[in-house]
C-alpha angles and dihedrals in degrees: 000000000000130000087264083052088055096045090061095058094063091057102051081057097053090043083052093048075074099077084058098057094044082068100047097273111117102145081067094051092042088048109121108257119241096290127239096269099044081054094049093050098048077054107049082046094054093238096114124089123186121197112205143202115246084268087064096245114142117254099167146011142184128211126196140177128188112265132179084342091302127108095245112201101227094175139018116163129171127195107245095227078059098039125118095032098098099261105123090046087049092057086045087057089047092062090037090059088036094054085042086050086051099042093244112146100227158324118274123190140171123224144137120294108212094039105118089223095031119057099004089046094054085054100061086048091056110268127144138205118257117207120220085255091066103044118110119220090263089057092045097052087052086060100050098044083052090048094046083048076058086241082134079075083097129032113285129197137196110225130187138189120190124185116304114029138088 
């Protein structure tokens, strides 16, 4: 993946901050995409994967980091004229064979909980709450820096997959 790559990452995020608009939610939609740099690095780190059109040009990715000894998604973005064929959900399935490749229990995620493709999406793709009683330090740190970034203006959630659902 190339600098022109990356840069197209950062605009199917901003063409899916769309969807969040649409619901009342423009500070999400306005929200600065992963930089160059923070791309770069999931990449360098192999934990960046790019789905692409026939043509080979990039419609979705996924980023992940290693979290509480768990793969946690931090970022999944599809671009809307690409939304609703499984893509994001395949690239969901991807991390999910790579962390049982690895031997890492599950997937672990934040999102919001009321947003129709958001919370009630990574449920059909078998993701659970966690309750605050069952988040590791890494996971609560997500939370306040996302808190602090006023994200807690809606409704959040902790989610987790481990092996097996979904």
């Amino acid at each position: 993946m190339h600098g022109g790559e990356l840069a197209r990452l950062q605009d199917i995020e901003r063409a899916a901050g769309r969807w969040f608009r649409d619901i009342g939610m423009a500070e999400i939609a306005d929200d600065d995409p992963p930089t160059l740099d923070e791309l770069a690095r999931h990449r360098r780190a192999g934990l960046a994967w790019v789905a692409a059109d026939p043509a080979d040009v990039p419609v979705a990715y996924l980023l992940a980091d290693p979290l509480d000894g768990d793969l946690h998604v931090e970022q999944v973005s599809v671009h809307p004229d690409h939304a609703h064929q499984g893509i994001g959900r395949s690239l969901l399935e991807h991390l999910a064979d790579r962390a049982a490749a690895e031997g890492v229990p599950a997937l672990t995620l934040t999102t919001f909980r009321d947003v129709p493709w958001n919370a009630p999406y990574y449920a059909r793709c078998g993701f659970v709450l966690l309750e605050d009683a069952e988040l590791g330090p890494g996971l609560r740190d997500v939370r306040e820096k996302e808190a602090a970034h006023g994200l807690d203006r809606w409704p959040r959630v902790c989610m987790r997959r481990p092996h097996g659902r979904g």
